[in-house]
N, C-alpha and C positions, 0 to 999 in steps of 0.2 A: 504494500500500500504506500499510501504518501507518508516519509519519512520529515514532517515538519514536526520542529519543535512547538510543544504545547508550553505558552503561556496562560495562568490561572492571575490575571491583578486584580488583588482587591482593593478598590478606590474608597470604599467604606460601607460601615454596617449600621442598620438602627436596630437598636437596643432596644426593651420594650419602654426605656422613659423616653426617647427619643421618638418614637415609634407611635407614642401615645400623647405626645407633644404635638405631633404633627397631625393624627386624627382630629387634636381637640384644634385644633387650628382652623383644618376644611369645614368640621362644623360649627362654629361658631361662625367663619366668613361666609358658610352660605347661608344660617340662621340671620344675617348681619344682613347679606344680600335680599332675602326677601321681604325682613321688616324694611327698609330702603325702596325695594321695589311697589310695595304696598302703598307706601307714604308718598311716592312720585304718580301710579295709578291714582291715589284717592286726589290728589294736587291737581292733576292736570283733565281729569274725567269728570270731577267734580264741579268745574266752573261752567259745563255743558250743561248737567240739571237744573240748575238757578234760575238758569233763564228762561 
């Protein structure tokens, strides 16, 4: 077969506090994201029923 040399780099690992760092991260930014998106719908949807 093909005689190449196997490289294994490891550029890094998450650990589980890291791991769980980063979890609480994407949910809270997307929790974040759709109080935001809520708050720009009721904003901009809102001045249409008024009148």
């Amino acid at each position: 077969m093909w005689n190449l040399p196997i490289t294994n780099c490891l550029l890094g690992y998450f650990d589980p506090g890291s791991g769980s760092l980063v979890l609480q991260a994407l949910v809270g930014g997307s929790a974040g994201l759709m109080v935001f998106g809520s708050y720009v719908w009721k904003l901009v949807f809102g001045q249409f029923q008024h009148r």
